[in-house]
C-alpha positions in Angstrom: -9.3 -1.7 -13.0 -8.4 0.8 -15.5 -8.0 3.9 -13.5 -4.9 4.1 -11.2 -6.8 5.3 -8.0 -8.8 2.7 -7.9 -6.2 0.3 -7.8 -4.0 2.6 -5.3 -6.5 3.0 -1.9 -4.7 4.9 0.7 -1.2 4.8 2.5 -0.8 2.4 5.7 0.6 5.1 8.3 2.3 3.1 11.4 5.1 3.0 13.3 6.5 0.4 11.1 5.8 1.8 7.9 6.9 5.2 9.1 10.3 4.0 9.5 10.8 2.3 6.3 10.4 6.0 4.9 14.2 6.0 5.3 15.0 3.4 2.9 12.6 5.2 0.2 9.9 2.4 1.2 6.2 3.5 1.0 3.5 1.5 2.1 -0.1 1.4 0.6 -3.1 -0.2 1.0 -4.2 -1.4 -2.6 -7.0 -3.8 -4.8 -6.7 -7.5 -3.8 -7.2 -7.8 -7.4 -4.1 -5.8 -8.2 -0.6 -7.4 -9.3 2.3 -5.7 -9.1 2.8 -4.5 -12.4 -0.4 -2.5 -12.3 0.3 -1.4 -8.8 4.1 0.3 -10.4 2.1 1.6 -13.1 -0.5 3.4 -10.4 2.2 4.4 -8.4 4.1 5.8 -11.0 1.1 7.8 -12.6 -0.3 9.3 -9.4 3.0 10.2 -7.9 5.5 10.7 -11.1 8.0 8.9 -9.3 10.2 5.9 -10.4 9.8 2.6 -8.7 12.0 0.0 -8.1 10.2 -2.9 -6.8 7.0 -3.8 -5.2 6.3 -6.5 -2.9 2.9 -7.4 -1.9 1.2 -9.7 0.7 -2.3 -10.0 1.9 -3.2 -9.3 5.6 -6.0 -11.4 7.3 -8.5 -9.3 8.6 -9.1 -9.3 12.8 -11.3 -11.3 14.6 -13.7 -9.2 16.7 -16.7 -9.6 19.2 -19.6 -7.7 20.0 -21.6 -9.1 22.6 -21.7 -13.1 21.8 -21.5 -12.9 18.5 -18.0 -13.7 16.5 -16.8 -12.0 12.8 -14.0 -11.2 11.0 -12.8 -7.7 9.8 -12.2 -7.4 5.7 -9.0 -9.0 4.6 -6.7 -6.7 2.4 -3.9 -6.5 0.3 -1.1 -4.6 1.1 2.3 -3.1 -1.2 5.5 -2.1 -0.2 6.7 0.2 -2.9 10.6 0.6 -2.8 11.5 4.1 -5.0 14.6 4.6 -7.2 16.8 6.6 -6.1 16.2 10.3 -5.4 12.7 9.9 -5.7 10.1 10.5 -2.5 6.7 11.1 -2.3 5.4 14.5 -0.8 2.5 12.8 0.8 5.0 11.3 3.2 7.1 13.6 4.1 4.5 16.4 5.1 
C-alpha cells in the first residue's frame, strides 16, 4: 500500500455518518489491510487536513439470496476520522 488512494476507498454517506459531520467526524470506507497510522497519513495527504483520531472496525458483509442459493456480500473495513479543530473536508460539505 504505498499510495494513499489506495488505502482511502470512498466516503460512507448515510444518515448516521451524515450527522457525525457536526462533530468534525468523517467516515470512509478504507483497505482491510490498513491500520490507522497509515489511514491518518492518507487522510492527511489527500485532504491537507489535520486528524485527531481514527477509530476503525470491520463490518460483516450481508447475507443475501437469489433464488435458493445463499452468499455473503464482501466484508469491509471501515474509519471514523475525527478532525482537529477548524479543519473540514470540502467533499462533505458540498
Amino acid at each position: 500500500m504505498s499510495d494513499a488512494r489506495d488505502i482511502i476507498r470512498r466516503p460512507v454517506v448515510t444518515e448516521k455518518s451524515n450527522t457525525q459531520l457536526g462533530e468534525d467526524c468523517y467516515t470512509f470506507a478504507v483497505d482491510p489491510r490498513a491500520n490507522k497510522n497509515q489511514i491518518k497519513e492518507a487522510i492527511e495527504e489527500i485532504f491537507e487536513v489535520k486528524v485527531k483520531s481514527v477509530h476503525t472496525m470491520r463490518v460483516l458483509g450481508k447475507m443475501r439470496r437469489m433464488g435458493v442459493h445463499q452468499g455473503r456480500q464482501t466484508s469491509w473495513k471501515k474509519a471514523i476520522v475525527k478532525l482537529k479543530e477548524g479543519h473540514k473536508i470540502d467533499l462533505f460539505e458540498n
